[in-house]
C-alpha positions as CSV (number, residue, x, y, z in Angstrom):
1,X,42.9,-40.2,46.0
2,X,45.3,-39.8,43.2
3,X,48.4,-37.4,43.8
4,X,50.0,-37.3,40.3
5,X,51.8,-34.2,38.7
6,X,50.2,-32.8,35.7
7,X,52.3,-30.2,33.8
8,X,49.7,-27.8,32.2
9,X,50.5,-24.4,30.5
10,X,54.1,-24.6,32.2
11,X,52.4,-24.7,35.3
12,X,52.6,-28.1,37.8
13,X,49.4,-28.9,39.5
14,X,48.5,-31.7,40.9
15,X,45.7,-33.7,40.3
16,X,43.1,-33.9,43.1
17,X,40.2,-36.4,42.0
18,X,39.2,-38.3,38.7
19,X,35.2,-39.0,38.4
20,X,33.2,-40.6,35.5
21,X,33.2,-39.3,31.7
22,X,36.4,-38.2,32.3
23,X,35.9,-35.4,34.6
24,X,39.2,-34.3,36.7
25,X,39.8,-32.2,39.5
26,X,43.3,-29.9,39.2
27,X,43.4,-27.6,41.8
28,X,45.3,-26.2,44.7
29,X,42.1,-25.5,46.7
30,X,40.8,-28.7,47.2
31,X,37.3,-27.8,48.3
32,X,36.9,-25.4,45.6
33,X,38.1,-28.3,43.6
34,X,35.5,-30.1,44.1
35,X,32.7,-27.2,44.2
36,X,33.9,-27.0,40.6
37,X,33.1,-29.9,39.6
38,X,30.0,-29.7,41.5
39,X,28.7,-27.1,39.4
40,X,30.3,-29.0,36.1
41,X,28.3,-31.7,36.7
42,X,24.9,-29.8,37.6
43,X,25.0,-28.2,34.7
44,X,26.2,-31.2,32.0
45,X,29.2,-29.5,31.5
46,X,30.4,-25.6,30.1
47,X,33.0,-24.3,28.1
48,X,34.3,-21.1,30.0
49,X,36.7,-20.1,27.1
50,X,35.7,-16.0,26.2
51,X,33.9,-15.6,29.3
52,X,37.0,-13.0,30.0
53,X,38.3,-12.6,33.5
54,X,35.0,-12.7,35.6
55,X,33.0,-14.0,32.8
56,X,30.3,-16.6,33.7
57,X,29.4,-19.3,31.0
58,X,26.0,-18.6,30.0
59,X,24.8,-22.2,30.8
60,X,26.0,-21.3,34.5
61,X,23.4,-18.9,34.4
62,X,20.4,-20.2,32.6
63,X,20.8,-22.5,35.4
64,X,19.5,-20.6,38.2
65,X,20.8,-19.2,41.5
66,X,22.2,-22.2,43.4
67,X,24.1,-22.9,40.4
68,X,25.2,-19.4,39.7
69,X,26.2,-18.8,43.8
70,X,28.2,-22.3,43.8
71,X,30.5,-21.0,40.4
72,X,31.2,-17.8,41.7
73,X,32.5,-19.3,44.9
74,X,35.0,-20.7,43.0
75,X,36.1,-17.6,41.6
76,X,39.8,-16.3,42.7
77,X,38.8,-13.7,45.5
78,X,35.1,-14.3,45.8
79,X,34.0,-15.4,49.3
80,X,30.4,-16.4,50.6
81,X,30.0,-12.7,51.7
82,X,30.7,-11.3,48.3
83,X,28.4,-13.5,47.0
84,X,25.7,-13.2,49.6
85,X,26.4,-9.8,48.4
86,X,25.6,-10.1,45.1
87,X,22.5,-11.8,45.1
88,X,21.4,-9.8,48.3
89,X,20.7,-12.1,50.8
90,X,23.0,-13.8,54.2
91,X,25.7,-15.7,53.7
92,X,24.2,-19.1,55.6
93,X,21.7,-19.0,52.6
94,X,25.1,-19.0,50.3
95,X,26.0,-21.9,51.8
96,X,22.2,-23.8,51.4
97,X,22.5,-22.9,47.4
98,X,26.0,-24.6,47.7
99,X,24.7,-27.6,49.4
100,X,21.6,-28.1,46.8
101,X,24.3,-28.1,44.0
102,X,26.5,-30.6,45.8
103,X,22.9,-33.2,46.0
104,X,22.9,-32.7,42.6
105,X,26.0,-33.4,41.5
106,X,26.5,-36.4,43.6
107,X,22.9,-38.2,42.0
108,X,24.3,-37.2,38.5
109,X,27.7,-39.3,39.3
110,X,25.5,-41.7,41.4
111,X,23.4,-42.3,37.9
112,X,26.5,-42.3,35.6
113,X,27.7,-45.1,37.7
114,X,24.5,-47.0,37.5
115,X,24.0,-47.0,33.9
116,X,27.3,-48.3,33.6
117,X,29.6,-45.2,33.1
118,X,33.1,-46.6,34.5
119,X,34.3,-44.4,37.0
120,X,38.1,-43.5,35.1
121,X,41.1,-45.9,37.2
């Protein structure tokens, strides 16, 4: 797992995980990290520019609840109670949206890889 500095915005990070098309992980919160990309990849990518502060990009939402629960997760502040919150429900059903999104993600990588998308070195 690559540990490289990256300077960005004046701000050092360091870079958690590379995947296919390009796709990197910067992030102190590892797990979040990779939620992130979860959700990036179940959703073929977003721009969050002008969402504003606690903006969600609109393909986030057209994409339904387990995608919408796993993206606010990875808000700063937002917890699985917050969100269980939100959508009204307990927070072990939080955590079965998250886990639906993860599946996803992975078989999008897994068929990137298989249709000969290099994984980036």
């Amino acid at each position: 797992m690559p540990e490289a500095d990256l300077t960005c915005d004046d701000r050092t990070e360091s870079l958690h995980r590379e995947y296919v098309l390009d796709v990197r992980i910067v992030e102190v919160d590892d797990d979040l990290a990779e939620l992130y990309a979860d959700v990036y990849f179940d959703v073929n990518g977003f721009e969050e520019a002008g969402t504003g502060e606690r903006g969600v990009p609109p393909v986030v939402i057209g994409a339904g609840r387990d995608t919408l629960a796993a993206y606010l997760l990875t808000l700063p502040g937002v917890d699985r109670h917050w969100v269980a919150s939100f959508f009204g429900f307990k927070p072990p059903r939080v955590e079965r949206h998250v886990d639906r999104v993860r599946t996803r993600a992975a078989e999008i990588r897994e068929g990137a890889l298989e249709r000969g998308v290099e994984a980036v070195q």
